[in-house]
N, C-alpha and C positions, 0 to 999 in steps of 0.2 A: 178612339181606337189607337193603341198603340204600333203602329204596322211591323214596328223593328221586332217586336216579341213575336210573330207569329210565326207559326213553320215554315210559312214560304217566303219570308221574310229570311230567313235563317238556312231553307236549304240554297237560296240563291246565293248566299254568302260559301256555303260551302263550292259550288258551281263555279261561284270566282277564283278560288282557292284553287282548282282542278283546270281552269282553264288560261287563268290569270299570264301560264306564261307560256301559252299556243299561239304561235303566230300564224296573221292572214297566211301568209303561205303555205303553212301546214293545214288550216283548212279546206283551202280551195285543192290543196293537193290529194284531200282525202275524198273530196266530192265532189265528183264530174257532173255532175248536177246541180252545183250550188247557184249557181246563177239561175236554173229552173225555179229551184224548192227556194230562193231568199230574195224574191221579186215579185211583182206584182202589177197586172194594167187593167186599168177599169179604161173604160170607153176613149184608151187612146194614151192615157196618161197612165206611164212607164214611172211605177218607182224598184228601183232597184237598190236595196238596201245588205246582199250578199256580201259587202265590203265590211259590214260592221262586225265587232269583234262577239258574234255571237256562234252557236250550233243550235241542232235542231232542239235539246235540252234546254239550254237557255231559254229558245221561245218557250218549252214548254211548262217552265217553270213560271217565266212572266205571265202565261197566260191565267197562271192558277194563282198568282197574284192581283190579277186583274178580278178573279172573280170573288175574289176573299172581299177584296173594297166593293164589293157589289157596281163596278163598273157599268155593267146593263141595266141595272137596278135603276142606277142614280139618269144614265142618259132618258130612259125611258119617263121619269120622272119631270124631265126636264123640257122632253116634247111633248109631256100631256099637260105643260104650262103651271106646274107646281111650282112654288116661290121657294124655287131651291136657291135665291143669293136671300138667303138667313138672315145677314148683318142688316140689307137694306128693308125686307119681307117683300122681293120684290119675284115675278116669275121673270123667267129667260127664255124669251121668244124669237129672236134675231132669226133663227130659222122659219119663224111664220112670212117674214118680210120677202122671202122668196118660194115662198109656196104656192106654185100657179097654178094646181088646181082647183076647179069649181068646189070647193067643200069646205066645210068647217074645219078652223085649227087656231086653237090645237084642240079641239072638240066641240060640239052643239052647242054642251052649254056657256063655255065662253072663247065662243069665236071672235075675233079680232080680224077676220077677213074684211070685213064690210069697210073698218075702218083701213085698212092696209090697201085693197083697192081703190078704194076714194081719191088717195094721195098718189097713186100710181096712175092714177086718170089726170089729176093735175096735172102730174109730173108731164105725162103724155101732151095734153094743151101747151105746156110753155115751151117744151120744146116742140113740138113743131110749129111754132108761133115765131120762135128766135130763128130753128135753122131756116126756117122757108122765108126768112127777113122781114118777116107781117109784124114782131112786135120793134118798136119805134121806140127813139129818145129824144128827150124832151125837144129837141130840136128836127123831130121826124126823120132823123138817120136812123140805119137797120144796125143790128147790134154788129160786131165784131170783136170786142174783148168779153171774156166771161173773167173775173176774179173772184175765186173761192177765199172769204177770211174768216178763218176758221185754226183751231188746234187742235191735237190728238189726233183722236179716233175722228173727227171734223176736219182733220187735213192729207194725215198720211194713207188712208183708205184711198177717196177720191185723187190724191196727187199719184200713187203708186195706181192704179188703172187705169185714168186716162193718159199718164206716160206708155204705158203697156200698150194700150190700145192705142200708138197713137198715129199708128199706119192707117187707119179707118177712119180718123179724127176728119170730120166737116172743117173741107178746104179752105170758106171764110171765117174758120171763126179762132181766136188764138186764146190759150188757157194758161190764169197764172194763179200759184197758191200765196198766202201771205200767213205767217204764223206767229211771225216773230214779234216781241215786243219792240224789239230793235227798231227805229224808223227806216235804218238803211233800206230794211226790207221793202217797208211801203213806198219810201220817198223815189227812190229813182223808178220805181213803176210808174206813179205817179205822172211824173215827169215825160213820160213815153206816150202817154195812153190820151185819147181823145174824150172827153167826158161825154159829149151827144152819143159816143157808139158803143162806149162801156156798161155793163150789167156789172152789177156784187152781187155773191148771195153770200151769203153773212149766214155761217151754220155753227149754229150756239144751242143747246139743249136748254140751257135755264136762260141765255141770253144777257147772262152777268159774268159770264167768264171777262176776266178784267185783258186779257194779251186780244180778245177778239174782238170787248166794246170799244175798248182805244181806237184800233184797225177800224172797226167801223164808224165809228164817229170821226175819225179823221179821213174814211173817204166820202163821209157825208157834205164835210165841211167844204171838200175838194168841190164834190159834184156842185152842189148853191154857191160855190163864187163864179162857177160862169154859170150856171140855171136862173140864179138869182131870184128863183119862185121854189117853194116849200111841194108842190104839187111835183115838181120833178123827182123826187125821190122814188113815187109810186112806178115811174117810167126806167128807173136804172138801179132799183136793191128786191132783192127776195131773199124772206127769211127761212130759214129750216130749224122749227125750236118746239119747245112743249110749251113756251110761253106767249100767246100769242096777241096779249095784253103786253107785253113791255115791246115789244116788234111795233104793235098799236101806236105806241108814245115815239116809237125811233120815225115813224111815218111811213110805215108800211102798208098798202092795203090789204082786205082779207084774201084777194086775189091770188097776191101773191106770198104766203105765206104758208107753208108746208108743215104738216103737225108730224112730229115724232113723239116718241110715248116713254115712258119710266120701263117698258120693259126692254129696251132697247139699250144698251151697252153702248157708248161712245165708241171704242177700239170693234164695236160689232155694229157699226151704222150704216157701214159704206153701202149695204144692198137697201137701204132705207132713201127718204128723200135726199141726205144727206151726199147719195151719189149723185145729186141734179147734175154737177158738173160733166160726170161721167157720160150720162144722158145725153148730154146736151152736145159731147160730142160724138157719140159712137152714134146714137138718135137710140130712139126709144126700143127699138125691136133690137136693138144690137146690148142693150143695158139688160133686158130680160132675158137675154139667151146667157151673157152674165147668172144673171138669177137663174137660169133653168142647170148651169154648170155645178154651181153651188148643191141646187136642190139636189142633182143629181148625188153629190157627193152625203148630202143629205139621207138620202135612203139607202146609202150604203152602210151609213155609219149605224142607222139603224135596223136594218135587215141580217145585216154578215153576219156569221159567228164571230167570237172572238178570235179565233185563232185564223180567220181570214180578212181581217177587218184591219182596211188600212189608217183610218185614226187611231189605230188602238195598237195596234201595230208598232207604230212611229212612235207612240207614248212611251210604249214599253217599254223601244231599243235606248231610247233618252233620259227614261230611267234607268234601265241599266250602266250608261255609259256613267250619270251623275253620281248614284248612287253604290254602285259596288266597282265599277273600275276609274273612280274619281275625278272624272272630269272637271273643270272648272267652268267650262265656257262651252259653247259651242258656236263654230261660225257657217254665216249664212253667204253663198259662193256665188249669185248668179251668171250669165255667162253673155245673156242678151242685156246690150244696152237699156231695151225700153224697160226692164226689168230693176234698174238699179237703183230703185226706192225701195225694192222685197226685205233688205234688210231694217232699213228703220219701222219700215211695216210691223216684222216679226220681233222686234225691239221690245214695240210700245204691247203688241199682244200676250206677249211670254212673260215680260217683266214684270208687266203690270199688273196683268192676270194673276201671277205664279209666284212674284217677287216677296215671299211671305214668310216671318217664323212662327206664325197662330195657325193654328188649326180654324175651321168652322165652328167649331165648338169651343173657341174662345183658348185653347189648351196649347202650352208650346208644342211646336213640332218636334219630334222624335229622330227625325232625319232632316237632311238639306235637303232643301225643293230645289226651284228654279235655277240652271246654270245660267251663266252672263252669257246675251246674243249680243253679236256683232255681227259687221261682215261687211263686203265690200264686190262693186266690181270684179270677178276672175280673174280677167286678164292683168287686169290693174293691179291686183293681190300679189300675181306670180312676178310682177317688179315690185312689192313693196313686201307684206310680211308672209309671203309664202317660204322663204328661206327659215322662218321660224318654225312654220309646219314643218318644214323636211328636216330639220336637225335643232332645234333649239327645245329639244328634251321633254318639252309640254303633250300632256295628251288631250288634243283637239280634237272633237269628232264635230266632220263636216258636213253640211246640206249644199250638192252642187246640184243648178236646177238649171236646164237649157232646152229650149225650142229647137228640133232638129232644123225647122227651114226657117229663113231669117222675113221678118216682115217687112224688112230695106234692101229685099234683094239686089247687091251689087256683085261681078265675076272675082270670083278669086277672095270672099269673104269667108264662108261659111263652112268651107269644110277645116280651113285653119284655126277656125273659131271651135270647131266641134273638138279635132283633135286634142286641140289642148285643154280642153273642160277632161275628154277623157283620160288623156295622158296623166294631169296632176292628182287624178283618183287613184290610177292605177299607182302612181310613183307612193303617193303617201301611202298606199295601202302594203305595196309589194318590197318597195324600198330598194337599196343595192347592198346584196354582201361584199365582205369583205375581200373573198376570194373572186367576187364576180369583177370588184373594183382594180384588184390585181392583175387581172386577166383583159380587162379593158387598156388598161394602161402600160401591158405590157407588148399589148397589141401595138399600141403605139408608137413602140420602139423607143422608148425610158428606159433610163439605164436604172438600177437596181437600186443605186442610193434615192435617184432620182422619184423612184418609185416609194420608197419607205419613207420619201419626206413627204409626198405626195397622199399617201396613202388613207393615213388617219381624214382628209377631207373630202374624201370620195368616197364614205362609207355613209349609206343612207338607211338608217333606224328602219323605218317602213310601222307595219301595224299601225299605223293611225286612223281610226275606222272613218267610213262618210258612209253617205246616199246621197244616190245620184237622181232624180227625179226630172224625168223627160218629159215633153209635149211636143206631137206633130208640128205645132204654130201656134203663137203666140195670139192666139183669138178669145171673145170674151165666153164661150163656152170651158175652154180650156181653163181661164183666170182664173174663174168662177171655181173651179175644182178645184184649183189651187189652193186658193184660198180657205175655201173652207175645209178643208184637209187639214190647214194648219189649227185651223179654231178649233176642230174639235181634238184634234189632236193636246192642246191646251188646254182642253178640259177636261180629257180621260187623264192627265199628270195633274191635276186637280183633286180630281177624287180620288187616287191614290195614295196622294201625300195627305189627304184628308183637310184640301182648301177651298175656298171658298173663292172661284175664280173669279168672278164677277163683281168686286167691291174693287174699292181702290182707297184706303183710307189715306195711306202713307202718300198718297197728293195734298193732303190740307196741310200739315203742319206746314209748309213751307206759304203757302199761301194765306197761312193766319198773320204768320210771322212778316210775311211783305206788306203787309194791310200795315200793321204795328210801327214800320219802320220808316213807311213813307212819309208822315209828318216832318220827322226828321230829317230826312235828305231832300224837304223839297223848300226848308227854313224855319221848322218847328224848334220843337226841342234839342239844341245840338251833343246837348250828353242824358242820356236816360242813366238813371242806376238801377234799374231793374234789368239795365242789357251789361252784355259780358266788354270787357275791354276791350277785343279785340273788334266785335262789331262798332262800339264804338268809335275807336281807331278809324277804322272804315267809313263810317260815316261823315268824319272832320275832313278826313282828305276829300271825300267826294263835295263836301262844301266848301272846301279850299277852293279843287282846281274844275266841277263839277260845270256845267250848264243845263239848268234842267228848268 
């Protein structure tokens, strides 16, 4: 389907054209209700998206775009467990992983609950095994480090919640991620950490990802130079994998080995075993209210209309902003510290997901998909590149996302924390005229010249559209919503741009290509002529000055 040919395609184009150069402040000055009619709170969680550069038109044109790609069609498809990722023939169930009702799903005939509780009953055993200090290492000490090595959707899911949650985090136990191929990562961990009271769980889907076997084979090695017996392994590593035959060979037992499934998405695992870590610190009743947050958001996406449906919602305004008022980027703003992995979270989810110019149907895309996420810390932003938002000409549309009460309640934090989360919405959105800048500065008692030199720098553009998305507290019902808000949110701009969210090809070639070239830099062949000069180049130098 060609979506750029259709008429809603093309009257939205006219819609820009009409609206393209109404500023935030002529909208909100037309309606005293805008903040009512362009917001929204489901059980607590406030998104307010009245800043974005839209009218009640807009939505309504998005929304008739949303139903032209059959939007409903396709999500409904998608919870009755159809193998809508195409490329792989696989279905997309991550929604099943937090569905705590007693019933079949995604239907009778192929329910996957049995198997999804199974592992959530595990899940349940080991942590109350670790937190209550009954499970022991080889040396009969109670655990106290947990280490997640893991990547992706294996690292940034699990790392980004139990940072969040991590005012609830089990007082003895301390959580570290490892991703990196890098050994720095591993090595000074290493170094800190007591092998008798350390646990890994090592969350690998095939269990051949090469950044996580490394990592775990190098803290296997760790563990047996003081265990010095093969049997301690069973006492300090759990696996989370589809492969439960190569976990077998690493000397894992079946105990402790958590099964996830092919219908399971890496960047959609964290409500799977793959959240053990999470688990293990919030404990298990606090990881399912996680999961009940999610579900919640769950039945919204699938109950609402379109036109009150806040994944679809969110879809919309982000294609709008990409697609007809040409965005390039969008940045993700959070406000609370425990929160400031949300951006590489929505990094690996949007990019990866969305980062696409085929269609599902093998066909170039017709339009740009995916803008580039970034983002950072707020407060840290407004000292680094928030100067570029207020004047450096680019149209950035921003996601500020902040917990009104803090989970580290200290006197004299929070409301200075809130102001300026609200302050930098407002400023981008409403900006300073010129005349207002005049009139500030003449307040000042600036003399005239004084002022006209002054002048040009104190004028702030403004219209730069956000959403601001609130929560009471920072707790795992709260996450939960969060989180999947954004996911589905990634897959109604999926089925729009007519993609296939749920594949990721454009991760191999590089991975083919590192396979190829390690020979090379570790003393093979020093010059290939099937590689380009330049990698070769590259390669003499690292065998020059290299230690590997």
């Amino acid at each position: 389907m060609n979506i750029t040919n259709t008429p809603e395609w093309q009257a939205l184009l006219d819609h820009k054209d009409r609206l393209e150069h109404v500023h935030l402040r002529d909208l909100f000055a037309a309606d005293e209700e805008r903040f009512a009619n362009f917001s929204f709170e489901l059980d607590d969680l406030l998104v307010d998206y009245s800043k974005q550069r839209i009218d009640a038109a807009t939505l309504s044109s998005l929304i008739e775009l949303a139903r032209t790609t059959d939007v409903a069609g396709w999500r409904d498809r998608m919870f009755a467990g159809e193998k809508i990722n195409v490329s792989e023939e696989r279905s997309v169930l991550h929604t099943a992983l937090r569905h705590l009702e007693f019933t079949p799903f995604p239907n009778a005939e192929q329910d996957v609950m049995p198997q999804v509780r199974a592992v959530r009953k595990q899940m349940r055993d080991i942590v109350e095994r670790v937190r209550s200090g009954l499970w022991r290492g080889f040396k009969g000490d109670a655990i106290q480090n947990i280490v997640n090595i893991g990547i992706g959707g294996s690292d940034l899911g699990p790392k980004l919640a139990t940072r969040a949650l991590s005012a609830l985090q089990h007082p003895g136990l301390t959580f570290y991620y490892v991703s990196n191929l890098d050994s720095a990562h591993l090595a000074p961990l290493l170094e800190q950490l007591d092998p008798r009271t350390t646990l890994f769980i090592v969350a690998s889907k095939t269990f051949t990802t090469q950044e996580t076997s490394i990592n775990a084979q190098t803290a296997r090695n760790w563990l047996l130079a003081a265990a010095m017996e093969e049997w301690a392994v069973g006492k300090h590593f759990i696996a989370v994998t589809s492969s439960p035959a190569k976990a077998h060979e690493f000397g894992i037992p079946d105990s402790n080995i958590l099964e996830i499934w092919d219908w399971v998405g890496g960047r959609y695992s964290l409500w799977s075993a793959v959240g053990l870590s999470v688990a293990l610190a919030i404990g298990m009743n606090g990881f399912e209210r996680m999961l009940k947050g999610a579900e919640t958001m769950d039945h919204h996406f699938q109950q609402m209309p379109l036109e009150k449906n806040l994944p679809v919602l969110l879809a919309l305004i982000s294609i709008w902003n990409t697609n007809f008022l040409g965005a390039e980027t969008t940045a993700i703003l959070p406000y609370n510290e425990s929160i400031r992995h949300l951006p590489a979270f929505l990094q690996q989810l949007e990019m990866e997901s969305n980062g696409k110019t085929v269609s599902r149907d093998g066909e170039p895309l017709t339009c740009r998909a995916n803008p580039i996420v970034w983002g950072e810390i707020g407060v840290n932003g407004q000292h680094a590149f928030f100067q570029l938002l207020h004047q450096g000409g680019w149209l950035i549309p921003c996601d500020f996302v902040v917990a009104a009460s803090s989970d580290y309640p200290l006197p004299g934090h929070q409301a200075p924390l809130l102001a300026n989360c609200l302050a930098q919405s407002s400023a981008l959105a409403f900006g300073k005229t010129e005349a207002q800048a005049r009139e500030e500065l003449s307040a000042a008692g600036l003399s005239d010249a004084h002022i006209a030199k002054l002048l040009p720098h104190k004028v702030f553009a403004g219209n730069q559209p956000s959403t601001t998305i609130l929560m009471p507290s920072l707790d795992p019902f709260q996450l939960g919503m969060l989180l999947a808000l954004y996911e589905h949110k990634v897959f109604v701009q999926g089925v729009i741009w007519g993609i296939n969210s749920f594949d990721q090809w454009g991760v191999e070639l590089g991975k083919q290509l590192a396979n190829r070239l390690l020979p090379s830099i570790t003393g093979g062949q020093a010059d290939d002529a099937s590689l380009d000069a330049s990698t070769n180049g590259l390669i003499a130098y690292f065998r020059r000055h290299g230690h590997v």
